[in-house]
N, C-alpha and C positions, 0 to 999 in steps of 0.2 A: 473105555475108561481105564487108568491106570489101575494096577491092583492098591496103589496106594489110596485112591479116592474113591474104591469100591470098601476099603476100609473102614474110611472117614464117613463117608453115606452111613453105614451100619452102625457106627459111634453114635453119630447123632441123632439117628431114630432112636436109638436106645434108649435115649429116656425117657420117649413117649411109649413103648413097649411097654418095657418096665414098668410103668408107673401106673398107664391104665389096664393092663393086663391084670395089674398087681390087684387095686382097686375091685377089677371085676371080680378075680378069684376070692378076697376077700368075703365078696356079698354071697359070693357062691357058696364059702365054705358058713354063710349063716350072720355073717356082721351085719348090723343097720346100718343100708346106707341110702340116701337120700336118692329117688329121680333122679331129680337133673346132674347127680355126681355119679349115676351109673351111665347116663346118657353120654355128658362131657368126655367117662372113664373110656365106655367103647369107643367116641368118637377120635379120641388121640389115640387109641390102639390101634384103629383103622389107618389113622395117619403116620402114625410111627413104621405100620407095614407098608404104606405106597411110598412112604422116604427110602425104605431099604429094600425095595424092587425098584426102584427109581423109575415108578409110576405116575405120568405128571409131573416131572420133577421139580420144577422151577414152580410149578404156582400148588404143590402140596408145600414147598417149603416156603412160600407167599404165608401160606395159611399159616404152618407153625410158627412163623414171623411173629404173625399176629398176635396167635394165643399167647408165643413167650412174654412179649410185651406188654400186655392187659396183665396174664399171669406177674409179671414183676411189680407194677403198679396198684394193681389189687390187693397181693397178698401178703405184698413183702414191704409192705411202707417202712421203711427202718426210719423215716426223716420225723416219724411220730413216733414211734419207739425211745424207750431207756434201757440203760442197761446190758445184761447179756441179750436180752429179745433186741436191743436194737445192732447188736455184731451178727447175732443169727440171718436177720433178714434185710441186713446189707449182704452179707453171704449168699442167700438164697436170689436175692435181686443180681447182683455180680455175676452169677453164676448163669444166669437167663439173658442175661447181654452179653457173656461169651458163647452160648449158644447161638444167640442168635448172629455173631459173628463169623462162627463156623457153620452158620448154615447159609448165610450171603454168599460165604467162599463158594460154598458147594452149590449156589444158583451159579456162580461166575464158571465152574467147571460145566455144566449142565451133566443132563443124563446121559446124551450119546447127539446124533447130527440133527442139526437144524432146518427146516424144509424149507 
């Protein structure tokens, strides 16, 4: 793989690092936080590490697919929103369909040869 798409790989997991990493440190350092948002938490931190070993690569980024898209339509309804709440979660929806764009690219690059 290019060093430029070994980049772009570790861009994109990054926000599932981040986020569920984030999450979990959180509960660690004492926040309430619910099951199933600890469960969700590690399981994108899991995925966010086999995007950026490019472990499975083509069907962990099937999976974050998913999640972006559920995530954008669940969380981010801006089309029932007013106001700044609805610029914020056109924002946050926007933002999950350009993930999920650059994570299509980086199925079309794959992780390395095909058998």
């Amino acid at each position: 793989m290019k060093p430029e798409h070994v980049l772009a790989r570790i861009l994109l997991s990054s926000v599932f690092v981040a986020m569920g990493g984030y999450r979990l440190w959180m509960a660690y350092r004492g926040l309430a936080v619910p099951n199933g948002t600890l469960l969700l938490s590690a399981a994108e931190l899991a995925l966010g590490l086999a995007i950026a070993g490019a472990w499975r690569l083509r069907l962990m980024v099937g999976v974050a697919v998913a999640v972006l898209l559920v995530d954008a339509v669940a969380s981010h309804p801006f089309w029932t929103s007013a106001g700044t709440a609805r610029g914020a979660n056109l924002l946050h929806f926007a933002k999950n369909l350009g993930l999920v764009g650059g994570l299509l690219l980086l199925a079309g690059i794959g992780g390395g040869k095909r058998r």
